[in-house]
C-alpha positions as CSV (number, residue, x, y, z in Angstrom):
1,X,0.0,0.0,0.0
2,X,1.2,3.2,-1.6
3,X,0.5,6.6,0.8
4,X,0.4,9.7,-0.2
5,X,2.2,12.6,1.0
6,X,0.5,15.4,-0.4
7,X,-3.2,14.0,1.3
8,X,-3.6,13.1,4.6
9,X,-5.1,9.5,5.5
10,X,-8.2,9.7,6.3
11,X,-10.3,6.8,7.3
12,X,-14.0,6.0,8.3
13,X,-13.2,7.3,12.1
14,X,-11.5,10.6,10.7
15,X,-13.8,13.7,10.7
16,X,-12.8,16.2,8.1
17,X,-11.4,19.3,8.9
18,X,-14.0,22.3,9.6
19,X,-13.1,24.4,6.6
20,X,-13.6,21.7,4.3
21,X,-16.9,21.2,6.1
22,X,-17.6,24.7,5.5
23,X,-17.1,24.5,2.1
24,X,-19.3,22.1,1.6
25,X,-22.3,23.6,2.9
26,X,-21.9,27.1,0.8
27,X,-24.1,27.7,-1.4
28,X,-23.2,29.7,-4.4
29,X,-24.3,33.4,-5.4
30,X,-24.8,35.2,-8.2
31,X,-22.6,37.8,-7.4
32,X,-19.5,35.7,-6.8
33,X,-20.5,34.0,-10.5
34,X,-20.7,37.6,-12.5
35,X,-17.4,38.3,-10.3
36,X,-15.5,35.1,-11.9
37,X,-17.4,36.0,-15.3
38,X,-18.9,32.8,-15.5
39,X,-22.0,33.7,-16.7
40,X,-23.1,29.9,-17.3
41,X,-23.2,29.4,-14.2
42,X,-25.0,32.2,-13.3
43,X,-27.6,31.6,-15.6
44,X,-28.3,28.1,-14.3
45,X,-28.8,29.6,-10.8
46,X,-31.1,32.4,-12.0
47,X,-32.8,30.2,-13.8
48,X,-33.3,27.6,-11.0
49,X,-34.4,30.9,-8.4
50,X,-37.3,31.9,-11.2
51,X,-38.4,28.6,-11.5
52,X,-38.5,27.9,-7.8
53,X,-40.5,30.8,-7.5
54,X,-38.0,33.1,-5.8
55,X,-37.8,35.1,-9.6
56,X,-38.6,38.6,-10.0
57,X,-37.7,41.2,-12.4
58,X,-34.0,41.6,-11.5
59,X,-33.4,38.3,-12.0
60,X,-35.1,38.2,-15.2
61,X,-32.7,41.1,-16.3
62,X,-29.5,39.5,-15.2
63,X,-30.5,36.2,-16.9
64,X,-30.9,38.6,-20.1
65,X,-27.3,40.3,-19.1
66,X,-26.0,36.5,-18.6
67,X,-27.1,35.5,-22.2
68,X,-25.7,38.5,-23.9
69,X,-22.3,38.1,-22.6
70,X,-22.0,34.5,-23.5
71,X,-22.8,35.4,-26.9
72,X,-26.7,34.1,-26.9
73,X,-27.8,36.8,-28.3
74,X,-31.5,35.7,-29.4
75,X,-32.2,34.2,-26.0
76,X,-31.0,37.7,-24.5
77,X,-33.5,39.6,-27.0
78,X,-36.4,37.1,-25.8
79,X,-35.8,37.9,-22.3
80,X,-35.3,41.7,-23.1
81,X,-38.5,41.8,-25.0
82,X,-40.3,39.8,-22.4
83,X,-39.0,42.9,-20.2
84,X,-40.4,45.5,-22.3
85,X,-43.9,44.0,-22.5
86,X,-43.9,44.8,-18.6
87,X,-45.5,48.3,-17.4
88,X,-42.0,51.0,-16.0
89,X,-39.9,49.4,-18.0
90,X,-36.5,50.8,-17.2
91,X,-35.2,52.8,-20.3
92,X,-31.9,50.4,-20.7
93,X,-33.8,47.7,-21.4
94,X,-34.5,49.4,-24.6
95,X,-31.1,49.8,-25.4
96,X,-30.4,46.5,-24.3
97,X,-32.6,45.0,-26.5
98,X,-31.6,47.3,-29.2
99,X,-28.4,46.1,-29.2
100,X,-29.3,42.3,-29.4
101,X,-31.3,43.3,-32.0
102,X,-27.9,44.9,-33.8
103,X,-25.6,42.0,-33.0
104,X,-28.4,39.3,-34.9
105,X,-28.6,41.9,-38.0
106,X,-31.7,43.4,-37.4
107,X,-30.8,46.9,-37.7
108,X,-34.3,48.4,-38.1
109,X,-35.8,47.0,-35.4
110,X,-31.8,48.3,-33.4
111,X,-32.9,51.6,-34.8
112,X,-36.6,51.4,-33.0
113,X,-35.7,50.3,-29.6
114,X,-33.0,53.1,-29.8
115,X,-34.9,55.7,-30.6
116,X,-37.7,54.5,-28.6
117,X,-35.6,55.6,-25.7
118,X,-35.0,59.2,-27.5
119,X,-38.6,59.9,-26.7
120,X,-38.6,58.8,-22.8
121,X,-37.8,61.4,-19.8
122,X,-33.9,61.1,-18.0
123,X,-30.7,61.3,-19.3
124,X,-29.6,59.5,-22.6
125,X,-27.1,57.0,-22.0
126,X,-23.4,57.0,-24.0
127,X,-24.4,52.9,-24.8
128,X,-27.8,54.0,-26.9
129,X,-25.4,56.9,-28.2
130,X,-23.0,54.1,-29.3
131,X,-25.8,52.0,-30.9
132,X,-27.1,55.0,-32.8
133,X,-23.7,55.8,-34.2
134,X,-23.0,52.4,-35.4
135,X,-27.0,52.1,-36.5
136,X,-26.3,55.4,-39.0
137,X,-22.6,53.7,-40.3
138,X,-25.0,50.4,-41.2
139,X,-27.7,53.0,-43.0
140,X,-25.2,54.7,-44.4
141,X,-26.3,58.2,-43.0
142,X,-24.0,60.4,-43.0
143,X,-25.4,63.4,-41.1
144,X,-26.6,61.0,-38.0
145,X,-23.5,59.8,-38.1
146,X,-21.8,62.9,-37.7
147,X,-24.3,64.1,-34.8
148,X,-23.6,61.3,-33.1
149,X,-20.1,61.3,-33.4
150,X,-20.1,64.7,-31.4
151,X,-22.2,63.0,-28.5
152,X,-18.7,60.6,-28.0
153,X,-16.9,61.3,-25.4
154,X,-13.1,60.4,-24.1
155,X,-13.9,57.2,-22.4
156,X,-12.4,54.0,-23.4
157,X,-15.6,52.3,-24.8
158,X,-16.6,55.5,-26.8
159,X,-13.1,55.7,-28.5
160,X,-12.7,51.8,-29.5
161,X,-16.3,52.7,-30.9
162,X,-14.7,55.6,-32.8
163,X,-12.1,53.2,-34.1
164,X,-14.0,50.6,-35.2
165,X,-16.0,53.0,-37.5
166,X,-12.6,54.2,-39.1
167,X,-11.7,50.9,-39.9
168,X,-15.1,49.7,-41.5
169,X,-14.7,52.9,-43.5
170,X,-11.2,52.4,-44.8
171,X,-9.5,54.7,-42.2
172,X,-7.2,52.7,-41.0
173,X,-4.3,55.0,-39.9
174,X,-6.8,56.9,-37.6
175,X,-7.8,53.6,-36.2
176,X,-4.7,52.8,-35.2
177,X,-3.5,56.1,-33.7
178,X,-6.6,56.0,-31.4
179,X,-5.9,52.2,-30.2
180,X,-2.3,53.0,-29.5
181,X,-3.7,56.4,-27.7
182,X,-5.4,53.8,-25.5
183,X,-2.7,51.4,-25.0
184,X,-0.6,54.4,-24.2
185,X,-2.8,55.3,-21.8
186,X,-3.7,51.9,-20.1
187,X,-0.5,50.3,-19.7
């Protein structure tokens, strides 16, 4: 018989120790999955809260969030639209949905949900301004474009936003001095 020095014998009379015991018991949350970006696994405990009957509507939006990031974008726009349907809607979810709705191609329907949230009260947020700059590259509309290329402003996701439309335009040497501009600046 072979032992082994990196575990400790343990035998039918041997309690474990009390942090394994611990660890055990400890039931996962949400927050620690979003934290470790592993949004599979936070959608399988959302999920298994709404169908136990704990569910409400901020679980229904992080299932959407979940969905997004992992790439699902038509299961994201079904939970988004699900959303919508629902009486004080929060303005993002508009935006949200708007850009699942860009990501599968549908870039009428984008350009609805986006300006959807023109027409509602509170601040206009710099992801719908985002969505709206790309929506007027994909319709080739030059003057939106241009009024929403004022609205940028010099964060990081703005300016890789900036980049990206130089380079599906053929500007490549101004996409390139903005992303070493950002490397420069986030080393």
């Amino acid at each position: 018989m072979m032992l082994s020095r990196t575990k400790p014998a343990t035998g039918p009379g041997t309690q474990a120790p009390a942090k394994e015991a611990k660890k055990k018991k400890k039931i996962p949350k949400v927050e620690d999955f979003l934290q470790a970006r592993d949004y599979t696994g936070a959608i399988t405990l959302l999920e298994f809260n709404r169908n136990s009957g704990k569910g409400n509507e901020e679980t229904d939006l992080w299932i959407a969030y979940c969905a997004f990031h992992l790439g699902e974008y038509r299961r994201a726009m079904e939970e988004y639209e699900r959303l919508v349907k629902r009486d004080g809607c929060h303005p993002d979810v508009f935006t949200n949905l708007g850009c699942c709705y860009f990501l599968l191609g549908m870039y009428p329907e984008a350009d609805d949900m986006a300006n959807k949230v023109q027409g509602m009260e509170g601040p206009k947020s710099r992801l719908q301004n985002r969505l709206l700059f790309h929506l007027s590259h994909k319709f080739n509309d030059e003057k939106r474009l241009m009024g929403f290329h004022q609205n940028l402003q010099d964060i990081i996701e703005d300016q890789l936003s900036l980049a990206s439309i130089h380079y599906l335009r053929s500007h490549y040497q101004e996409a390139i001095d903005i992303y070493k501009r950002i490397l420069l600046d986030n080393r």
